[in-house]
N, C-alpha and C positions, 0 to 999 in steps of 0.2 A: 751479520746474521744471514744465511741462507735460506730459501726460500720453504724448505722442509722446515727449517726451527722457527721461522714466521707462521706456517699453518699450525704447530704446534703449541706453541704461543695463542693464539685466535682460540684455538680446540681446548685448550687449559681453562683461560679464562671463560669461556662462554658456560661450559659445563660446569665449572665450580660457583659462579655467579646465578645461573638458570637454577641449577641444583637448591643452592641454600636460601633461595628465595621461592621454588616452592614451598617446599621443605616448611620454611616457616609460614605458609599459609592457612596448612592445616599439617602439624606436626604429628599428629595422631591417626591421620588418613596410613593407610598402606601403602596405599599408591605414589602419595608423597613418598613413602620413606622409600620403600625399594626405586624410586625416580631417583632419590637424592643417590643412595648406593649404588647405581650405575654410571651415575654423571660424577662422584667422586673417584669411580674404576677409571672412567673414562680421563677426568684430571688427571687421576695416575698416574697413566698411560703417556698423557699428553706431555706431564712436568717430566717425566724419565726422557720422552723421545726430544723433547726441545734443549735438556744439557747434554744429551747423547749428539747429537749434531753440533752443541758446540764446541765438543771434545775436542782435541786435538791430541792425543795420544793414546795407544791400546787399554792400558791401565783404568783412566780414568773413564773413556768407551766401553767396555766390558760392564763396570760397574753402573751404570745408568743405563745400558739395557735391560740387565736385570731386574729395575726399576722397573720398564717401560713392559719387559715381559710378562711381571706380576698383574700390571694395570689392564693387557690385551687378556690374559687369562680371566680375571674379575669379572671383565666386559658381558661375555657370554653366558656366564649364570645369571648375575644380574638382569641380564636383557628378558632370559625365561622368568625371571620373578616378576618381573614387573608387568612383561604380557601378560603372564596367566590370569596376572591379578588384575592386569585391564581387562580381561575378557571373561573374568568371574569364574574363571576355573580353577582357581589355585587350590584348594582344599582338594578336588580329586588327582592332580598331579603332582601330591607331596612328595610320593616314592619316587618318582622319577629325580625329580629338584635334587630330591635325599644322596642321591646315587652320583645324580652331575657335579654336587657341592662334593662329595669325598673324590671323584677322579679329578676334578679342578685340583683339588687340595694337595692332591699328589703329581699333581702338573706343577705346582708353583713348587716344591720341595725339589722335585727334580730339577728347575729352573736355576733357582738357588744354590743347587749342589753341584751347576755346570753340567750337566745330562743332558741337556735339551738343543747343545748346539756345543763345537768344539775350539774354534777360535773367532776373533773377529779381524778381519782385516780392509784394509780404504778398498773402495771400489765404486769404478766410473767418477770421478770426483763426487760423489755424494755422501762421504762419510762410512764408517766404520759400519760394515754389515756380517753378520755370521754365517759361519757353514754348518744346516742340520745336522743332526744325531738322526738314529734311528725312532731314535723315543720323539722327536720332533714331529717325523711324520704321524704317528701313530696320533699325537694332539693332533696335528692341522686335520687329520683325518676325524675326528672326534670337536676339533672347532667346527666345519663345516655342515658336522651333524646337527648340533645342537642350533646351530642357525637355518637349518632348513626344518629341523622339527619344531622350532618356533614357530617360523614363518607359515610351516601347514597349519597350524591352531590357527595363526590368525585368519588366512586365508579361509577357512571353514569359520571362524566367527562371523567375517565378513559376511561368508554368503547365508547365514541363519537372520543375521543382525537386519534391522530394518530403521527407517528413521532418523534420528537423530545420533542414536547409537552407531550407526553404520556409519556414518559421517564420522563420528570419533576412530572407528577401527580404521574405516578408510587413510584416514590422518597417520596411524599410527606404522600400519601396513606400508604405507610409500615412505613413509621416515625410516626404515628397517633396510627396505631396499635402497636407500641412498647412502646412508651412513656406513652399513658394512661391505658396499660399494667401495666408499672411501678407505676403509680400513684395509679389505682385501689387498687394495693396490698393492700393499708393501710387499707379501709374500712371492712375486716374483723376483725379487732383489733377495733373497734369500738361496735361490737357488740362481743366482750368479746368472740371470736375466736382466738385462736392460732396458727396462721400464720403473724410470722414474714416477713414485710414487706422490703426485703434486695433488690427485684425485685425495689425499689424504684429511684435506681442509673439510670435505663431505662431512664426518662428522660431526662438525658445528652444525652442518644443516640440519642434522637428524635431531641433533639434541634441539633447535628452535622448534622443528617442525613437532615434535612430541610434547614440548612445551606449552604450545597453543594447542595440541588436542586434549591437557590436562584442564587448561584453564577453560574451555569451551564444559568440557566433562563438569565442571565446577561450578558452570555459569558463571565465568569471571567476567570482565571486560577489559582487554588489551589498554585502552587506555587507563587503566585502573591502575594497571601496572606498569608505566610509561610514568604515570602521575607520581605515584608510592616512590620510586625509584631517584626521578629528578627532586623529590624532596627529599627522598634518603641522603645523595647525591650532594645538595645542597648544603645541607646540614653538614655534612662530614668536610667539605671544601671548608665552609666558614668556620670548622672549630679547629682545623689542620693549619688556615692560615692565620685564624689569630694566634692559635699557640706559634709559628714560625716567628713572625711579624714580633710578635711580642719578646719571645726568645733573641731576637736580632738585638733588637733595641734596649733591651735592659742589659745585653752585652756590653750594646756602647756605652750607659749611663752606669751601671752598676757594676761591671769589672765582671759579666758573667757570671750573677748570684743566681743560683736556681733555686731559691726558695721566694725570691722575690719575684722570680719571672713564672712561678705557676703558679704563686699565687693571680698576681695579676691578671694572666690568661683564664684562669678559674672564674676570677668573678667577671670580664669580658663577656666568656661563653654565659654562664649562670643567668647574667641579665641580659645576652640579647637571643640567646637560644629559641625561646618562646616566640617574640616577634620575627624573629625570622622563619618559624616555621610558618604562622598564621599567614606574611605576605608569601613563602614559595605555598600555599595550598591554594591562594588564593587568585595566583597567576597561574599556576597551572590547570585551576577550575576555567578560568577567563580563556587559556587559551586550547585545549584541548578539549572543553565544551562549550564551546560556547555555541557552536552550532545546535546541543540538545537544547539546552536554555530558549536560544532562538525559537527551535520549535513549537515548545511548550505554548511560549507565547504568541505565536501567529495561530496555534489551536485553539491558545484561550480566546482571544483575540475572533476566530471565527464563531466559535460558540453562539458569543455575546452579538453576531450579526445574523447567523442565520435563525436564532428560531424567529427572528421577523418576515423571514421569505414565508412566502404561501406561494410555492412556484415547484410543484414535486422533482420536475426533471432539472430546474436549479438547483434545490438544495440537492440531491442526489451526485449531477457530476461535480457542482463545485467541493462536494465531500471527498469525492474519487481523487478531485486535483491537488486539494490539502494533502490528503494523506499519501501522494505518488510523490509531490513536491518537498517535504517533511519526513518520512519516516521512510520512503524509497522501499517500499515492499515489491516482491517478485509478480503481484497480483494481487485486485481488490476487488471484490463485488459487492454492490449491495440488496440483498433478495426482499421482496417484499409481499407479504402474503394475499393471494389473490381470492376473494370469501367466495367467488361463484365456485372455483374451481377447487378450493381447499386446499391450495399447491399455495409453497415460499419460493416464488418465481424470481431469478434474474434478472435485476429491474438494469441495474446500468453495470459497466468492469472495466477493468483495462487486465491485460494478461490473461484472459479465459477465451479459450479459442470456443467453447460451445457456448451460444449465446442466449441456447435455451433448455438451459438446466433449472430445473425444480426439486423443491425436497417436499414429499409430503409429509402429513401432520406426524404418519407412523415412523418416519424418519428417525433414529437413534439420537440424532444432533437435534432434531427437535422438540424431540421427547425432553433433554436435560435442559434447552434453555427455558422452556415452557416450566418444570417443576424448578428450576434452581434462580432462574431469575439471574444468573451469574455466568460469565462468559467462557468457552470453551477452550482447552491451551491444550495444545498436542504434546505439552512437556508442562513437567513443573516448573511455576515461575515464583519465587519466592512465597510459599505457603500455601499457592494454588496446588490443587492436584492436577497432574496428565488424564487429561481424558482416558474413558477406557477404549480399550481396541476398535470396537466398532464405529464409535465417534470418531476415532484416531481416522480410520479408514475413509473417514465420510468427509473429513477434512483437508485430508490427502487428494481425494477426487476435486477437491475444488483449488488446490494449489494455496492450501491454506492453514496456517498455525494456532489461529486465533479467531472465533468466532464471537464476538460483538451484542449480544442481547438489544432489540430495541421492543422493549416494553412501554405498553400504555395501559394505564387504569386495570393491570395486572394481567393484560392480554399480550402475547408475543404478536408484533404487527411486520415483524420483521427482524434481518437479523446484517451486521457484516463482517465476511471475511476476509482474515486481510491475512496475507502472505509471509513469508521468509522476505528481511531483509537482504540488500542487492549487497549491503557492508557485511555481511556474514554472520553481524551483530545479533545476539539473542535480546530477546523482549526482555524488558526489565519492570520493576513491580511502577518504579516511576513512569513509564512506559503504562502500562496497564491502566493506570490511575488516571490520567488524562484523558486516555482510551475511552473509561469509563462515564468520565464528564462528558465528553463528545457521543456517545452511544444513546444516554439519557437525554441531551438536549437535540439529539439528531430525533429519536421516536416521540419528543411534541411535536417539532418543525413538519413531519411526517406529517403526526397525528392532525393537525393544524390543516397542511394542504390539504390531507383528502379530504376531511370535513368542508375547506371552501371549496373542492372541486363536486362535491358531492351537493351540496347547497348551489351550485351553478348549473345543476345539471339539472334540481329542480326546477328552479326560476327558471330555465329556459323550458320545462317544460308546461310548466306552468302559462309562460308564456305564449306557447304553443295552443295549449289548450283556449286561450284568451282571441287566440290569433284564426280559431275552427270555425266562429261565424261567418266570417268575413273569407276564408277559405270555401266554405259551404256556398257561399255565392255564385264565386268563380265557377265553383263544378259543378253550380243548380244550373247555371247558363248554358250551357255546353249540353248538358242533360237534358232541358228542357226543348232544346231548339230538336234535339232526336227522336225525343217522343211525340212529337209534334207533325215531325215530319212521315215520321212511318204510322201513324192513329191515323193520321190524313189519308196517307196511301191503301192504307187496311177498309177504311170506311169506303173509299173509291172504289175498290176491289169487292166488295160486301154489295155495294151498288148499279153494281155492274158499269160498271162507266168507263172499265177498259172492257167491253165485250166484246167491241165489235172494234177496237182499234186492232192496228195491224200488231204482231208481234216483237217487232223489231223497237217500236215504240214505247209497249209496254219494259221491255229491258231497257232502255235509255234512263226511262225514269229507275228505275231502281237501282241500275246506276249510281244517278244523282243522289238518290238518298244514301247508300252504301258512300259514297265520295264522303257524303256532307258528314255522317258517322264516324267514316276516318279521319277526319281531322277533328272534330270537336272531342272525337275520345283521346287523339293524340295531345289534345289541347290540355286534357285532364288530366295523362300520363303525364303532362311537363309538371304540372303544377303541383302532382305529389310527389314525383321524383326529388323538385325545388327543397317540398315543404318534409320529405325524408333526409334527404341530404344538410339540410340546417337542423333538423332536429337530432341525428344518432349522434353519438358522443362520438367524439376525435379518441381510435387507438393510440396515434401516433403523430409526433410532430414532424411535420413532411415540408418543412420550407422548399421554396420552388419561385421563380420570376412568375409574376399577376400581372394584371393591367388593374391599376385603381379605379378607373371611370367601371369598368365591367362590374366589378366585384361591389361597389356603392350601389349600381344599378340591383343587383342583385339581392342586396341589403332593403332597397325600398320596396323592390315586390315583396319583401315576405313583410314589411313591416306595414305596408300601404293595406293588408288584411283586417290589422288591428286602429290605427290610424281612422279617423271620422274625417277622411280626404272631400268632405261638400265642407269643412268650416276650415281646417289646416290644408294650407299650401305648400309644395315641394316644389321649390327650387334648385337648378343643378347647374352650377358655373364650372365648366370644365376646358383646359386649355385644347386648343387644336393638335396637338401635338400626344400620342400617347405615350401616357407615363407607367413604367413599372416600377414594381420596388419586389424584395427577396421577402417573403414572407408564407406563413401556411395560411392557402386559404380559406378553409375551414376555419380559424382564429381569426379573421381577418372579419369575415361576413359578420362573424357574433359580434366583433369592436364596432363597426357599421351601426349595425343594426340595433346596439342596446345604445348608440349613442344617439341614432335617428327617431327611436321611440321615448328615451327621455326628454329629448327636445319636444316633441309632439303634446306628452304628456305634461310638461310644463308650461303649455300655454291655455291662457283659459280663457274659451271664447274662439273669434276669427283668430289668426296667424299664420307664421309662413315660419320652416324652419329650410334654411341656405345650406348647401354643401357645396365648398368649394374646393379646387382642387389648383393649384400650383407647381411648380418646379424653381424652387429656389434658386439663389446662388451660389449655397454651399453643399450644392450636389444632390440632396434629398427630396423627397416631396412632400410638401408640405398640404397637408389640409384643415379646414375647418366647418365644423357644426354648428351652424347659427341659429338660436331657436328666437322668436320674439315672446318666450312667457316671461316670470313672474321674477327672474333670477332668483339669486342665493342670499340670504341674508347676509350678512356681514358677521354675525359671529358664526354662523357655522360654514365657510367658505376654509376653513383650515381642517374641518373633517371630511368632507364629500368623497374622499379617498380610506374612508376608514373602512373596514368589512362590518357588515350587519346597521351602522347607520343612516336615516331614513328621514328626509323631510315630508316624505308622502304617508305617515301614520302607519296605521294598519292595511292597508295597501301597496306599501313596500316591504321588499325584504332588507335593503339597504345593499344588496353583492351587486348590483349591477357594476356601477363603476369601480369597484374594488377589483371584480373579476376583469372590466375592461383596462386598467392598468396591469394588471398581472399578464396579461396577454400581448398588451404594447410593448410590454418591456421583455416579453419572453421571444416577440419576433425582431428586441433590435432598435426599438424605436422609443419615442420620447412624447410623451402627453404633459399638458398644459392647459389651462382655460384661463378666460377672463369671464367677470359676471356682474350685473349692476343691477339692484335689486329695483325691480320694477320696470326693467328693459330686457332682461335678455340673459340668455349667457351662450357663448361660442367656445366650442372646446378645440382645442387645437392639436393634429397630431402630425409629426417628424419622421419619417419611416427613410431610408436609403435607396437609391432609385439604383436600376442596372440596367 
């Protein structure tokens, strides 16, 4: 076989195989059928040119040209059916069709009738090729039209088309130019040029490449049809060899009875048909999805762990990391509505190069998730409808196919969008469904943390306000020592008691009092700076190297306000050596500080609560809080870490340590305590040093 009647070969079956298994996908589609009638032209074409090459004499060459001629003339109406009708114009270019199908029609008569070309003879060792006719040119002249007035439709479809659509014409357009790339080749061998026609295999590629922009057009999934096939595949092997196998054997036993050997083969297939298809569905589910499978369950799987996070910028990337690692979209964000601003602000993403995109409430995409409660699809996904245009648009700006509803208590609190997959894959309704588990338990986890960040932001203010007395002190001192000083100097002044000092005198002292004002006002600027600084809320997590001994220091000024420091003592064991560790310090001061004042708070009477500070062995630094009050009882030593419980009654909120674990563990680090009820409890915490 020659390398011509091997591409043709390749071209034959690809086309007849691609062909009758759209075909029966939806046999009533259009698109199907004019596909199948061009890939069976195309067979045509191919079965004529592959016994044409194997010719070896004029007679029998002549006669399977004629074949192969009919199949190349087919090709090019065909091709116009099935564009038109990919590109939804078929109905207004009937008259044209009308006109191309009667001059074909009379291309193929003349073919037939030997008009179209005069002999055929060997040439270049490549087999039997003909010498044009007049009427020959007159077709290739009239081939080349109808292929380039295809190719403008589509080209102008292209450039109207948008979306996902454009992505099919796009498909269909580069299939067009490759394939009759391929074909073309041949006609320089006609006119008795030497150029072998090997480009000829092209073909096959047009008929794959149109193929998957049918099944994309369809919402298929390639391995759908990989799946369907190797069990078609399967099937037809096991009933081919048992009928052989069997046939063999009843040869040898039975003198080659064929009634006995299909019966046998008959009831064979009959009982094991069934179970053989049930194991190929079943291996081909195992191995061409098992990666979705996978998915599904590392989603379910996170579901069930995150709505226990109360940690918003945890739950939020570890959502980003799910869904980058699992579903591999081109881009994900997650937006979340900000109530000062009325904006659904870009909370976290990965693939959004603006990092400060907002949608407000008038927003088209927020309008429908707000009334529909149901998620936005830039195409239909099994029953879902395509967003309309503007939504379309508004999802397009964000690199996005699918918007995510996260509803609470029937408020949208947010929403996310997630991208075109990087496998080309379209979303699927099983796909959606999952989506949709994860979107509902992502907007409690949501609704959840802000609630505890919003409840910490009281307690700390609360706190704050607890902490004004004892602030008020600090900055009565300072104030008093000024008023004191300049009433003194005003009365002196009233009394004349600088009258008769020299001048130079009189300025020294006011001076001193201007001196002694600048610093006890600067005294007072530190101290609200301090008591500003611990109380605005943290925008943003800004981890950065600290010094621990600083930052605890820091922690017991603001907390030694609140603190009855004439009965509680403060203790500070700190190594000679200073120690940092990676952490934000803003997080850091509040872990301190809510842990320095429950110690404080849990002792009744005199005591001393210890901070100590360490550098392990295993790299980290290690500290702990020692308070001498009242410890923990022993049955509730397993809750102290719950959100909202309280052994302090009505005078807790019970967040303290809840929010101080959400913070150790949000900078990296690792909390513990020991507690003995009636002695004490030390809390212990683990952070990484640098």
């Amino acid at each position: 076989m020659t390398l011509l009647a091997f591409t043709a070969l390749v071209n034959f079956i690809t086309s007849i195989l691609l062909g009758v298994f759209v075909f029966f996908q939806n046999p009533k589609g259009p698109q199907n059928r004019y596909y199948l009638f061009g890939n069976l032209s195309i067979g045509l074409y191919s079965f004529g040119y592959l016994f044409w090459q194997l010719s070896t004499d004029t007679a029998s060459a002549y006669f399977w040209f004629k074949i192969l001629t009919v199949g190349i003339i087919l090709i090019n109406i065909s091709f116009l059916y099935f564009a038109f009708s990919f590109l939804g114009i078929l109905e207004e270019k009937k008259r044209i069709l009308r006109l191309c199908f009667l001059l074909n029609l009379i291309f193929i008569v003349l073919n037939l009738s030997s008009f179209l070309y005069v002999r055929l003879e060997p040439r270049f060792n490549l087999g039997y090729w003909p010498t044009p006719s007049i009427f020959f040119n007159f077709y290739l002249i009239f081939w080349f039209w109808q292929l380039f007035y295809g190719y403008y439709w589509l080209l102008n479809g292209l450039k109207k088309s948008s979306g996902p659509k454009r992505e099919r014409v796009k498909y269909f357009t580069l299939a067009v130019v490759i394939g009759f790339l391929g074909g073309a080749t041949n006609w320089p061998m006609w006119y008795s040029i030497n150029f072998p026609p090997y480009l000829n295999i092209l073909i096959s590629v047009y008929v794959a490449i149109v193929t998957y922009a049918i099944f994309r057009h369809q919402l298929m999934d390639i391995e759908v049809i990989i799946k369907k096939s190797l069990v078609f595949a399967g099937m037809f092997a096991f009933a081919l060899g048992v009928f052989v196998a069997v046939t063999l054997l009843v040869s040898q036993l039975f003198a080659g009875n064929t009634i006995i050997s299909l019966a046998i083969s008959s009831l064979i297939i009959v009982i094991g048909i069934r179970p053989l298809e049930a194991w190929l569905v079943n291996s081909t589910d195992k191995f061409l999805f098992q990666k979705k499978y996978e998915y599904k369950q590392i989603i379910r799987s996170f579901i069930d762990s995150v709505i226990t996070e109360l940690n918003l910028d945890e739950i939020i990337s570890s959502t980003l990391k799910l869904l980058d690692s699992t579903l591999h979209p081109y881009a994900a964000g997650v937006f979340i509505l900000n109530k000062v601003e009325d904006k659904y602000q870009l909370y976290n993403s990965f693939g959004l190069e603006d990092k400060n995109t907002a949608l407000t409430s008038e927003s088209k995409l927020i309008s429908f998730l707000k009334k529909s409660h149901a998620p936005a699809v830039i195409r239909q996904i099994d029953g879902i409808s395509g967003a309309s245009p503007d939504i379309q648009a508004e999802l397009t700006k964000l690199k996005a196919v699918i918007a995510l509803p996260l509803m609470l208590h029937e408020d949208l609190i947010g929403f996310i969008a997630l991208g075109k997959k990087r496998s080309d894959e379209e979303y699927t309704k099983d796909d959606l469904e999952i989506l949709l588990d994860l979107s509902r338990t992502e907007s409690i986890a949501v609704g959840n943390a802000q609630l505890l960040a919003e409840a910490a932001q009281a307690e700390r203010r609360a706190a704050i306000g607890t902490m004004a007395a004892g602030i008020n002190h600090e900055i009565g001192n300072p104030l008093n020592t000024i008023n004191t000083k300049i009433q003194l100097f005003l009365v002196s002044v009233q009394r004349g008691l600088y009258r008769d000092k020299p001048k130079e005198e009189v300025v020294a002292e006011c001076e001193n009092i201007l001196n002694e004002t600048i610093i006890q006002t600067n005294r007072i600027a530190d101290i609200t700076r301090r008591l500003s600084n611990f109380a605005k809320p943290s925008k943003e997590f800004k981890p950065e190297a600290i010094t621990v001994a600083k930052e605890i220091k820091e922690a017991i000024f603001m907390a030694s306000h609140e603190i009855e420091l004439d009965r509680i003592k403060i203790n500070m064991e700190f190594p000679s050596e200073e120690i940092k560790i990676q952490a934000d310090r803003h997080e850091i001061q509040q872990i301190f500080f809510n842990l320095i004042r429950n110690g404080a708070q849990a002792i009744e009477g005199n005591g001393v609560v210890t901070i100590r500070v360490l550098s392990s062995n295993n790299g980290k630094a290690h500290i702990e809080i020692e308070d001498t009050g009242k410890g923990i009882p022993q049955d509730k030593i397993h809750r102290i870490f719950e959100p909202f419980f309280t052994t302090k009654g009505t005078q807790g909120t019970g967040l303290g340590l809840s929010i101080v674990r959400q913070l150790v563990w949000r900078n990296k680090g690792e909390i513990s305590f020991r507690s003995q009820e009636g002695l004490g409890t030390t809390f212990i915490l683990e952070f990484s040093k640098v």
